[in-house]
C-alpha positions in Angstrom: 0.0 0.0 0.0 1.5 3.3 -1.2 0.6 6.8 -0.1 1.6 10.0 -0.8 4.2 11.4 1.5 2.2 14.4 1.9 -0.7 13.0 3.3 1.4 10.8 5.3 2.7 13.5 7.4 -0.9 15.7 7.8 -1.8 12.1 9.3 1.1 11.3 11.5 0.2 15.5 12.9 -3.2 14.8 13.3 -2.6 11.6 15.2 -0.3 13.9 17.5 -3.0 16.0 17.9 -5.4 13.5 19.0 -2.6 11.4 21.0 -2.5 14.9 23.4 -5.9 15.2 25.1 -6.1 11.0 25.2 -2.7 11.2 27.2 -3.8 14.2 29.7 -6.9 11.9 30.1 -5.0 8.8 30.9 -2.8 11.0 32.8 -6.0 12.1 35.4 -7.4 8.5 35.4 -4.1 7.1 36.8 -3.6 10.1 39.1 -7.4 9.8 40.5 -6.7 5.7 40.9 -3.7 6.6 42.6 -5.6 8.6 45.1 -8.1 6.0 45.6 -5.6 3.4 46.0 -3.0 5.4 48.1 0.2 4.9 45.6 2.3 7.5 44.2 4.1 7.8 41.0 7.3 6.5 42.8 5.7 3.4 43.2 7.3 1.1 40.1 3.5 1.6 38.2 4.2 1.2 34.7 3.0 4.8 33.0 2.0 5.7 29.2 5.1 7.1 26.8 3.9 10.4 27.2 3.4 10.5 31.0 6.9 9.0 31.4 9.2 11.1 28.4 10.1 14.0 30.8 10.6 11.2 34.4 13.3 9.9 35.3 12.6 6.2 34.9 13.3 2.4 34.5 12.9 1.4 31.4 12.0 -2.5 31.0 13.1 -4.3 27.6 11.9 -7.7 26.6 14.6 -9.7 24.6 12.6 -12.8 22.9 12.8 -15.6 20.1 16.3 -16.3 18.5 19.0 -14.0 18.4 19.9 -13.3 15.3 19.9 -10.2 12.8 16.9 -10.1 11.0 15.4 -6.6 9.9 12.1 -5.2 11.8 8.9 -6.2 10.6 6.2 -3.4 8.9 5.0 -0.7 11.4 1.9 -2.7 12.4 3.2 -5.8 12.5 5.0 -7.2 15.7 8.7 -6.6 16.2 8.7 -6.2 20.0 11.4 -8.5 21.5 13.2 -8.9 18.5 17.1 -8.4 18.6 17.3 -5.7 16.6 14.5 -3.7 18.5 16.4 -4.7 21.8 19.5 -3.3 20.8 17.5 0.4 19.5 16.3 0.3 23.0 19.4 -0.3 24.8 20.9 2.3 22.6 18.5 4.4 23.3 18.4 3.8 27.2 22.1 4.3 27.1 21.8 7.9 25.4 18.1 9.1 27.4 19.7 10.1 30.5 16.1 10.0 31.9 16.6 6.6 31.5 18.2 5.9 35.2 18.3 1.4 34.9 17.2 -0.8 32.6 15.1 -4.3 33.5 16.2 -7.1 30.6 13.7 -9.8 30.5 15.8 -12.3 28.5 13.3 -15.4 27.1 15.8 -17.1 24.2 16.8 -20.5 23.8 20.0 -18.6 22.3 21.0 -17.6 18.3 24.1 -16.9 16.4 27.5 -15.7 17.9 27.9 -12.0 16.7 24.2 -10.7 17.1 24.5 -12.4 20.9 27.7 -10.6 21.5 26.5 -7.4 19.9 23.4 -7.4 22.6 26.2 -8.5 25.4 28.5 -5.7 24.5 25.3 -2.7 24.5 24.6 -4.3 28.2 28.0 -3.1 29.2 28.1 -0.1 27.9 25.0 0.4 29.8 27.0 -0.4 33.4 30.0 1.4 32.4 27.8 4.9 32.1 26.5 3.4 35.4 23.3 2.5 34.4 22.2 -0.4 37.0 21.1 -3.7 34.5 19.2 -6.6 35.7 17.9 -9.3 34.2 14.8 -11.2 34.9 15.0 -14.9 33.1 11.9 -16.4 31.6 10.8 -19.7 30.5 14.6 -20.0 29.1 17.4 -17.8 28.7 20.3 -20.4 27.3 23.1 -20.2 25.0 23.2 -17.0 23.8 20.0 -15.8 26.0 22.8 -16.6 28.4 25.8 -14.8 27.3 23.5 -11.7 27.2 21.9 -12.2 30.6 25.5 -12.9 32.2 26.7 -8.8 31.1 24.1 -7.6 33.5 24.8 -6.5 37.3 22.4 -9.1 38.6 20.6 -11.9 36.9 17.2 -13.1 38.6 16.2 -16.2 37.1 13.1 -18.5 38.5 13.5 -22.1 40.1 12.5 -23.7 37.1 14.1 -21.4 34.2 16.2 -23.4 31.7 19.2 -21.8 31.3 23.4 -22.5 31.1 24.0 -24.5 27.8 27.3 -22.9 27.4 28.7 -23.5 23.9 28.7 -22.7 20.2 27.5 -25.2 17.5 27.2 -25.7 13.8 25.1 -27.6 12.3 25.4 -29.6 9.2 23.7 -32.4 7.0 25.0 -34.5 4.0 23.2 -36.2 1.9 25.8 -37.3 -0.4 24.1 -40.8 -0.1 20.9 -39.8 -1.1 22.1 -37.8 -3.8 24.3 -41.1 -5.7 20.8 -43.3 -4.9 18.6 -40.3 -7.4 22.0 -39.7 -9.6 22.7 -36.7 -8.3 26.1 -35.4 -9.4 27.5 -32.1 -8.1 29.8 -30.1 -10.0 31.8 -27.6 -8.4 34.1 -24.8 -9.3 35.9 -23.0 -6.5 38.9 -20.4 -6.2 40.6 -22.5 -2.9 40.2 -25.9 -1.6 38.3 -25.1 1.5 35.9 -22.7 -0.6 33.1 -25.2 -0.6 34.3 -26.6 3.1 31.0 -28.3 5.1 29.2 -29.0 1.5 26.6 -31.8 1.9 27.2 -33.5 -1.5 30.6 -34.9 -0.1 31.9 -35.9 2.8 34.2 -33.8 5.2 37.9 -34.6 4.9 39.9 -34.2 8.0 41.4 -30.8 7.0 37.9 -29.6 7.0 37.0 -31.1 10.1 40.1 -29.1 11.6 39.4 -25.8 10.8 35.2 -26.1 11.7 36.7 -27.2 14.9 39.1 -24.4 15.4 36.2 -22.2 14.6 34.2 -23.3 17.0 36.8 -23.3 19.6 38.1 -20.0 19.1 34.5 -19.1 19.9 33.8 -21.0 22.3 36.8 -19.1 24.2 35.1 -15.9 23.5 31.9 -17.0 25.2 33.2 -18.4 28.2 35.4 -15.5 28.3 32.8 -13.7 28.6 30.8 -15.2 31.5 34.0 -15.9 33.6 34.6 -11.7 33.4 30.6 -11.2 33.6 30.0 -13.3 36.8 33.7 -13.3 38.6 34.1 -16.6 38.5 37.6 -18.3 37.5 38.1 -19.4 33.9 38.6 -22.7 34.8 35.7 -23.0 36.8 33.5 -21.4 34.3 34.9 -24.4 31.7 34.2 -27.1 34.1 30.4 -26.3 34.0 30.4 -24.9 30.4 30.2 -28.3 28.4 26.6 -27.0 26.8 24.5 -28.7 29.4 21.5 -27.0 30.6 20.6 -25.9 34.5 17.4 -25.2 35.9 17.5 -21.8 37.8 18.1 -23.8 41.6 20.9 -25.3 39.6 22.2 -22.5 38.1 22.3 -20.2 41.5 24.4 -22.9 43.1 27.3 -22.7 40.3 27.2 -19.1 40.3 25.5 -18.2 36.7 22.9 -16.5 38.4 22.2 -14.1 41.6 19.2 -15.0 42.9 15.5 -17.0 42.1 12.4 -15.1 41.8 9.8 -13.6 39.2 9.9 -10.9 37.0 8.6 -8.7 40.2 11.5 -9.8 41.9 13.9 -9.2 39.8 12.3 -5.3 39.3 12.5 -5.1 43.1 16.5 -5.6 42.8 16.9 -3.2 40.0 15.1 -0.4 42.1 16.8 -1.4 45.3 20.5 -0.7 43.0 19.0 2.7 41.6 18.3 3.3 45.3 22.0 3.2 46.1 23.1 4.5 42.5 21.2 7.6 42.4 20.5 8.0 46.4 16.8 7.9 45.7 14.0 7.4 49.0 11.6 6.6 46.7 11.4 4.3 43.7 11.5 5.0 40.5 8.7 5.0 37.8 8.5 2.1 35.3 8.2 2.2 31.5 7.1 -1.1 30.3 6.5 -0.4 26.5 3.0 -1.9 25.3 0.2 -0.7 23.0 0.5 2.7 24.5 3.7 2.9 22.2 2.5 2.6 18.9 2.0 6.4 17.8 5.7 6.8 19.6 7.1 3.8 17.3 4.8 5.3 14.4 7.0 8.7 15.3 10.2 6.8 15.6 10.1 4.6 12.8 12.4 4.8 9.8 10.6 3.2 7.6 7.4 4.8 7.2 9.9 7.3 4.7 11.8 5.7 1.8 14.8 7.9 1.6 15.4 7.2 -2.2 11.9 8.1 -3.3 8.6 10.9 -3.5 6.6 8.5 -1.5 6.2 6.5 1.6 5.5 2.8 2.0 3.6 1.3 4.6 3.6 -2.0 5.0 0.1 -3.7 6.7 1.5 -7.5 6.3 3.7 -8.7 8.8 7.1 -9.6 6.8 6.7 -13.3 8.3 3.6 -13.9 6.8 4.9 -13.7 3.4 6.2 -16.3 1.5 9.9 -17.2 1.7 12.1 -20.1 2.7 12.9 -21.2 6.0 16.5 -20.4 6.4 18.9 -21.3 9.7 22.1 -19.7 10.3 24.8 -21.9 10.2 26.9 -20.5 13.2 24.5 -21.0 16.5 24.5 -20.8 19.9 22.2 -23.2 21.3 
């Protein structure tokens, strides 16, 4: 669906128009159910964008599905949770100095190596501005849902979370036998021997073999690297446990990978207890959890409502995985 970029923007301004007097309205129904209810705005309550833009807050980010870097899907279609949203918001959180901690609920069974590490590395440069970081671990928060969670201050994960399965994979398949049963014959031109390494339509010589395994080792090192620096534990120690098993949370808090069990309430309670100390606050702070309330703001924010190389904008109204495409897995995993 095209329209014209004109129109677009006398529609994003009269949505801003509208958006004001629905916001001061929210704004008196929360403050007349605060009365009733005895609470304050210090209370943790999560709060509408526009009630929360000019607070200093906590802002609570929601890290779901694989890891891996995959572009947004259209305006109204769902990208909350998505790796690429998480790290705009932790970008973000790291330059809105309003933005005073940030709660991470991690729920990944992990993803590939460099989108995990990219995620790691924006939760650390969140603590070295000293911007308190805790994570609250969901159903599962493994592999790479791991090495994200373990860049945090504290990690709060719940007695039964699955979690741990520290290691990298790759997966392959050959079907070389297949192929010779249906005549099948490959034919292969390549600049260097190893140009065509882990190709199913032959099996892997040793060389091959070798370097995959270097690979993998090399980052391996680079995740439990990671966690040893992330939780202060030994190197050693951190190898011992790190042989891609998983731990349930109970399991998990007596080897160290994680602080503490509790809910996602819990694990909020912690974050404002260290904003406490942080900031030297008596009260707590505001919480942003984003939501439907969000959408004109992500309307707003959105780069692609405006195609830079054209008179016109596109708005897309079918979710991107609803279209048809092939199923495609990355190669280099943490899981």
């Amino acid at each position: 669906m095209r329209i014209n970029q004109r129109w677009f923007v006398w529609i994003v301004l009269a949505l801003c128009v509208l958006a004001v007097p629905t916001a001061v309205f929210t704004q008196n129904l929360n403050k007349e159910s605060d009365a009733k209810s005895g609470s304050n705005s210090g209370s943790g309550a999560s709060e509408g964008f526009f009630g929360m833009a000019l607070k200093d807050r906590i802002e609570v980010v929601k890290l779901s599905g694989m890891i891996i870097d995959k572009a947004d899907a259209g305006v109204f279609s769902s990208s909350a949770g998505s790796s690429s949203s998480v790290l705009k918001e932790l970008r973000k959180a790291l330059a809105n100095d309003k933005i005073k901690g940030v709660l991470l609920r991690v729920n990944s069974p992990g993803g590939t190596v460099p989108t995990s590490q990219e995620i790691h590395q924006a939760v650390t440069a969140l603590r070295k501005k000293g911007k308190p970081v805790v994570v609250s671990m969901g159903d599962v928060a493994a592999s790479g849902g791991y090495y994200v969670a373990c860049a945090a201050d504290r990690v709060v994960a719940n007695p039964g979370t699955l979690t741990g399965s520290i290691g990298v994979i790759i997966n392959l398949i050959n079907f070389k036998g297949l192929a010779d049963k249906f005549g099948v014959l490959p034919a292969v031109i390549k600049s260097g021997e190893f140009k065509d390494i882990a190709s199913p339509y032959r099996p892997m010589t040793p060389a091959e073999h070798e370097i995959l395994q270097t690979l993998i080792m090399d980052s391996y090192d680079q995740f439990t690297t990671a966690v040893s620096e992330g939780r202060k534990l030994p190197i050693e120690t951190v190898k011992k446990i790190a042989d891609g098993r998983i731990y349930s949370g109970r399991q998990a808090l007596k080897l160290g990978l994680v602080d503490e069990l509790g809910s996602y309430t819990d694990a909020l309670a912690s974050l404002q207890k260290l904003c406490k100390e942080r900031y030297s606050l008596t009260t707590d702070l505001p919480v942003h959890e984003k939501g439907s309330d969000d959408i004109l703001a992500s309307l707003i924010e959105s780069k692609s409502l405006l195609a830079p190389s054209s008179q016109e904008a596109t708005l897309e109204l079918i979710p991107t995985s609803l279209l048809p495409k092939l199923s495609k897995q990355p190669l280099w995993l943490m899981q």
